[in-house]
C-alpha positions in Angstrom: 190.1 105.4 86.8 190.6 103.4 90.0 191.4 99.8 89.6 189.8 98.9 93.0 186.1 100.0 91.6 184.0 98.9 89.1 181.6 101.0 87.4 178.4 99.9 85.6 179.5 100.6 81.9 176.2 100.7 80.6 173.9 102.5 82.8 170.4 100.7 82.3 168.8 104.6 81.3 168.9 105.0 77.2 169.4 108.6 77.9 172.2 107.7 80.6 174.1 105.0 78.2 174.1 107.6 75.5 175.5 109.9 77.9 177.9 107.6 79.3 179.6 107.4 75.7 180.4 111.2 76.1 181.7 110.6 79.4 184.0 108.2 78.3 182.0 105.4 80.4 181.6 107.8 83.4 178.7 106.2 85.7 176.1 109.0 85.4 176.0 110.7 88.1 172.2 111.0 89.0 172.1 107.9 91.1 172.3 105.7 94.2 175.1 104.2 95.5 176.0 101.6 97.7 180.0 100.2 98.5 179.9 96.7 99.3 183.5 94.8 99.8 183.3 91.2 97.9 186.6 89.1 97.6 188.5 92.5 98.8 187.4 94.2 96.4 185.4 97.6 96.5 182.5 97.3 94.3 180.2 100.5 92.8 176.6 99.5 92.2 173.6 101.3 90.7 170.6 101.1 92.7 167.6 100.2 90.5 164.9 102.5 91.0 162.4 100.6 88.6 161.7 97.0 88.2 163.6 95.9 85.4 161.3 95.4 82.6 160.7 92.5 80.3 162.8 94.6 77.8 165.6 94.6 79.7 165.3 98.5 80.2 165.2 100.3 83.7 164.0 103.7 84.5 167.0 104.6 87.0 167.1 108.4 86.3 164.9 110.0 88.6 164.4 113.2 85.8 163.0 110.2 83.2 160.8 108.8 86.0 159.3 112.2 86.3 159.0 112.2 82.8 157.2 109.0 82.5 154.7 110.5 85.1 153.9 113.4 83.1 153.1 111.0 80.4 150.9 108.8 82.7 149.2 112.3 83.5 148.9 113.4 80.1 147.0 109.8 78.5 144.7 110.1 81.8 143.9 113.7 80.7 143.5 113.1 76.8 141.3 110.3 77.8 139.1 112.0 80.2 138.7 115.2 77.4 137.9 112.1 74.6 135.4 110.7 77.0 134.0 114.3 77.6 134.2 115.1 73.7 132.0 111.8 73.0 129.5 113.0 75.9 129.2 116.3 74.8 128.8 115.1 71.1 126.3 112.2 72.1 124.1 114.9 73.6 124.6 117.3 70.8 123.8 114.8 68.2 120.2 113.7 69.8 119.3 117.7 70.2 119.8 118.4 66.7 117.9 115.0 65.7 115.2 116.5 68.0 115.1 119.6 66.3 115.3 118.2 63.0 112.3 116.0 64.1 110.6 119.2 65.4 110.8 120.8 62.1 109.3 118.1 60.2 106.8 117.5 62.4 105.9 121.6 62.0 105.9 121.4 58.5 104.3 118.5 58.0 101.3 120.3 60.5 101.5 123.3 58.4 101.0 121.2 55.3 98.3 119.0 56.8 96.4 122.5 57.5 96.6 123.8 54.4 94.9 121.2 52.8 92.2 121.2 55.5 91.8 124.4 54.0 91.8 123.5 50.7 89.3 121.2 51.2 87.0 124.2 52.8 87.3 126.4 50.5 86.5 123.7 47.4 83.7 122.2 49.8 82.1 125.6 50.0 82.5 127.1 46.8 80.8 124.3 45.1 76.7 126.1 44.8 75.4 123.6 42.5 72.0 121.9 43.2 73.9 118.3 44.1 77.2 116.5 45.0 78.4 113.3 43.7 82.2 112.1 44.0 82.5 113.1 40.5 82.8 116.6 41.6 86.1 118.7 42.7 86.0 118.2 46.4 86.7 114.3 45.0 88.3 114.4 42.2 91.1 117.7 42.6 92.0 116.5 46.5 92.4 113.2 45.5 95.5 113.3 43.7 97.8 110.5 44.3 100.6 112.7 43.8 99.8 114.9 46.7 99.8 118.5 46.5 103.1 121.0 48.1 103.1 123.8 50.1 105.9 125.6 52.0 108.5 123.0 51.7 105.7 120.1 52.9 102.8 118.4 51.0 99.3 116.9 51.8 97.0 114.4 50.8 93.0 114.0 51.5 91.9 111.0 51.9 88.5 109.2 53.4 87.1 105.9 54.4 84.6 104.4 51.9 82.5 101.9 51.4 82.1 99.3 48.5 81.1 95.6 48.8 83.1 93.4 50.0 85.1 95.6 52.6 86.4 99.0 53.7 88.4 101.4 51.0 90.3 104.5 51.3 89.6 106.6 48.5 91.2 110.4 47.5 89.8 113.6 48.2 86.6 114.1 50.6 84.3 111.4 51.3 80.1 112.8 52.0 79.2 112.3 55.4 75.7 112.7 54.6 75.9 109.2 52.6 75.7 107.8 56.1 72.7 107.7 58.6 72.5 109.9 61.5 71.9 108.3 64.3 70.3 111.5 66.3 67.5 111.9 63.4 66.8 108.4 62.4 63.4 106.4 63.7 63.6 103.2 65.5 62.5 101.6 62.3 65.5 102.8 60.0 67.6 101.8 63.1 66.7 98.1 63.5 67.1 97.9 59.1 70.6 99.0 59.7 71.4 96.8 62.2 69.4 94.0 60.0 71.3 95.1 56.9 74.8 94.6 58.8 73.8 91.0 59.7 72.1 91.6 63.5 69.0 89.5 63.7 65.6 91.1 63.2 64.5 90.9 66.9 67.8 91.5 68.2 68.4 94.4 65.9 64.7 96.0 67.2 66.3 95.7 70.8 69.0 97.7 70.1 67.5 100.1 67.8 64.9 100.7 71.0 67.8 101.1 73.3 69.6 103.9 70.9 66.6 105.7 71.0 66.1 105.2 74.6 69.8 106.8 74.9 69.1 109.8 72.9 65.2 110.9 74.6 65.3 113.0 77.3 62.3 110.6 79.2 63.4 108.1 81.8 60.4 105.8 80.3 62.2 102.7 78.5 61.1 101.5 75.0 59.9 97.7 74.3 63.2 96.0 74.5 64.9 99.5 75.3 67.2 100.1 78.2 66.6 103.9 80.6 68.9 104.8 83.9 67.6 101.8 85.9 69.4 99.5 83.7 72.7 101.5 83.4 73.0 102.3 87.2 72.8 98.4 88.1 76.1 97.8 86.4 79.1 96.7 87.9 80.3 100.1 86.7 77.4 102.0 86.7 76.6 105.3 84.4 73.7 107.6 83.3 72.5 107.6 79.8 73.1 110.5 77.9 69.4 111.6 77.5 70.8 113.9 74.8 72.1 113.6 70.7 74.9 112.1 70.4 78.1 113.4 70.2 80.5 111.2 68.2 79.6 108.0 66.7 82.2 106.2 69.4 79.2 107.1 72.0 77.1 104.1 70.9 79.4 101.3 72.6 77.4 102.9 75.9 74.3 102.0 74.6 72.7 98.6 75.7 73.6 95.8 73.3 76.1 97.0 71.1 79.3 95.5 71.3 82.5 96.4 69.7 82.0 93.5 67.0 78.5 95.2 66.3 80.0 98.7 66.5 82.8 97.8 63.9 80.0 96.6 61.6 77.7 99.7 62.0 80.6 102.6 62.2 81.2 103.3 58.7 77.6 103.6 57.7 76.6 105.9 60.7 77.3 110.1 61.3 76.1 112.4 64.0 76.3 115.5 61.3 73.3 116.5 58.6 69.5 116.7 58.5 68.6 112.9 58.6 68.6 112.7 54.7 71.0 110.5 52.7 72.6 111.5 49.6 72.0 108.8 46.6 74.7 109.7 45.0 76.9 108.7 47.4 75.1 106.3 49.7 76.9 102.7 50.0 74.8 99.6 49.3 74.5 98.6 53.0 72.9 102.1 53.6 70.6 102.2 50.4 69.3 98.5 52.1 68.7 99.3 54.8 66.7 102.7 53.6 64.7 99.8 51.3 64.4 97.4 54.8 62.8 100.6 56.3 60.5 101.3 53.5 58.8 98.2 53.3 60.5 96.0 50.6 62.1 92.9 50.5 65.5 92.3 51.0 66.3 90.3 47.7 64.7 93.7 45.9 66.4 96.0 48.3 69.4 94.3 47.1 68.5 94.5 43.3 67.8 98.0 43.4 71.2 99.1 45.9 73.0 97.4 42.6 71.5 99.0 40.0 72.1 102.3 42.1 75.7 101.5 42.4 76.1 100.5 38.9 74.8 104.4 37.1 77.0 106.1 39.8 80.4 103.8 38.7 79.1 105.1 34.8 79.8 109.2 36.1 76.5 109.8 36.2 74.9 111.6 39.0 71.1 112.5 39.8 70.3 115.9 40.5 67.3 116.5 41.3 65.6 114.8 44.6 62.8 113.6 42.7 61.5 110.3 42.6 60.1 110.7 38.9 63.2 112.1 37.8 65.7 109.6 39.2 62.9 106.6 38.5 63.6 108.2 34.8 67.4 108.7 35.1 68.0 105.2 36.3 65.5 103.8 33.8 67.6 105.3 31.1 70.4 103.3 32.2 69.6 100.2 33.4 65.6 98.1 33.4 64.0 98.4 36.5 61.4 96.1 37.5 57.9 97.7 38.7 58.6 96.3 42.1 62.0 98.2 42.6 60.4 101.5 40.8 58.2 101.6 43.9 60.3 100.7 46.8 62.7 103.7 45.5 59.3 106.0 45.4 59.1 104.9 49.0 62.1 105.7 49.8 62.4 109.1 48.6 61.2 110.7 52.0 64.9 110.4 53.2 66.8 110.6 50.7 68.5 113.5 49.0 71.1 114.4 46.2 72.5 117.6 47.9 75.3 117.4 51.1 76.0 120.2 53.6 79.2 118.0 55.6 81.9 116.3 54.5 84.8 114.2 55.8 88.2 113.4 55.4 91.9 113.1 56.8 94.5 115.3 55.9 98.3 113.8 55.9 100.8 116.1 56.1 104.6 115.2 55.1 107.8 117.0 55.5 108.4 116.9 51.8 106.6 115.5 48.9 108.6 112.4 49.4 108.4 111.9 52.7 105.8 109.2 54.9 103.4 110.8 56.1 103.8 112.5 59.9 100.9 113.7 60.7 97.2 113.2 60.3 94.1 115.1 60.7 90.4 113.8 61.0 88.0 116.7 60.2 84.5 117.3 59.0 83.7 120.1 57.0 80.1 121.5 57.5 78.9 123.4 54.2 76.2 125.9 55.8 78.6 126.9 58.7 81.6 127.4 56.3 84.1 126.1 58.6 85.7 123.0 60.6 83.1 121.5 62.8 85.2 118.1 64.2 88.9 117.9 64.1 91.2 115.4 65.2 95.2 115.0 65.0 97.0 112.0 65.4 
């Protein structure tokens, strides 16, 4: 080797010092160079090609410093895929939970109508002379455990009455142990709005104006509201002059508010003949049928009590006459002469036999499951079939 130059002995490269040891120190020979004369000396310097890093190593093979660009390359490109893969598996993850969500919601419809149609066919095949909730379409739908059917499972349930408040009770509830407000008079009208706490004069007005809604004349009632009235609101409408179709229809009518409507809903239907059942009529209902028929409300009262108390026993009355439930009751419980004739006077609109029914069907995904789907129907006897559904 030539005195008068200097090599680096170590090139900074790890790949070019562990050459440089089989080169017996040899300077690789993949750089720059640049002769500069100090002190007379000739001098051989590496170029750096990199700045030196903190470690103390520097990239001057220009083959590694393609190699480190590859890597550089190569991270970008695995990150880009590991971003796509998280994409493509966040949008794959939401589809399947959408069609999982889909199936339970079909199976849980599925279930919910196959207990509607339970409820049909036990509704309909019941040919006795009377219904009471002691009866199958009560007591075999309203199961607590539910019933299951192709992977799902159902429960009926209905809204009843008792004192003190609303209950929801298994199985089907009998809409015709509410009053239908297309067949009653203005006089059973005004005791139902009386019996739910409306004062008598106030409850006559609105009783007019509900029959005022429903006659096809244009001719208003005392204290009863027609077209003229309607029309000269800020947001004018026509009366229906026509039945009503769903109960919802009365917060039109002149008068009732949605605090009165939330009193009178659960005692009023559009469905049946205009007869209550007594077997399944709440007390509200049987005091207002007593209001209507002439008595007093302390004995209206008594006798809704009484009523109440035989029907809690099991019993049921099954014939719809007055005789034979003035007996039946008697047997049970004292009646006092004045109740014996108030429910004598009643017996013009009342009844022991039911042609529609109610309930909500809530269909689950599997017996354990919450519920995911419900279904408000009412199930008319005569016509054999669904006549009001709702899902929600």
């Amino acid at each position: 080797m030539n005195p008068d130059f200097s090599f680096e002995k170590w090139p900074a490269c790890i790949t070019c010092r562990k050459d440089a040891m089989f080169r017996r120190n040899r300077p690789c020979t993949i750089r720059h160079r640049k002769v500069n004369t100090q002190n007379g000396i000739k001098r051989l310097f590496l170029k750096p090609q990199w700045r030196q890093a903190a470690s103390g190593m520097n990239l001057n093979c220009a083959g590694h410093e393609k190699c480190g660009g590859a890597l550089v390359l190569a991270m970008w490109a695995l990150f880009l895929l590991a971003a796509l893969a998280m994409v493509v598996a966040s949008r794959v993850s939401a589809q399947l939970r959408l069609a999982q969500s889909v199936g339970h919601r079909t199976r849980a419809s599925l279930a919910a109508v196959s207990g509607v149609e339970r409820a049909l066919y036990l509704a309909c095949s019941d040919t006795n002379g009377w219904d009471a909730p002691v009866e199958p379409w009560r007591t075999e739908l309203g199961s607590a455990e539910g019933m299951e059917v192709g992977g799902g499972a159902f429960f009926i349930v209905n809204v009843g009455i008792r004192e003190g408040g609303v209950v929801t009770n298994g199985g089907l509830g009998d809409e015709e142990a509410r009053i239908n407000v297309n067949r009653a008079d203005t006089g059973l009208l005004a005791a139902l709005f009386e019996a739910v706490g409306v004062e008598r004069p106030a409850a006559e007005e609105m009783a007019a104006c509900v029959s005022d809604w429903r006659d096809g004349d244009d001719e208003p009632l005392t204290g009863g509201a027609e077209s003229g009235y309607y029309r000269s609101l800020t947001h004018p409408y026509s009366p229906h002059n026509g039945e009503f179709g769903s109960v919802g229809e009365l917060l039109l009518v002149k008068g009732i508010t949605p605090e009165i409507f939330e009193k009178i809903e659960p005692h009023v239907t559009v469905f049946g003949d205009g007869k209550v059942n007594l077997n399944s009529a709440g007390g509200t209902v049987l005091r207002a049928l007593g209001l209507a028929a002439g008595g007093r409300q302390s004995v209206c009262d008594s006798l809704a009590a009484k009523v109440a108390a035989y029907r809690n026993a099991g019993r049921a009355f099954q014939e719809p006459v007055a005789d034979r439930i003035v007996k039946d009751l008697k047997g049970f419980i004292p009646l006092t002469v004045e109740e014996e004739d108030l429910l004598g006077r009643m017996m013009g609109r009342l009844t022991v036999k039911s042609c529609y029914f109610r309930g909500t069907a809530l269909g689950m995904a599997g017996k354990n499951s919450e519920p995911a789907l419900a279904v408000d129907f009412v199930i008319g006897r005569r016509e054999c079939a669904v006549v009001a559904w709702h899902e929600h």
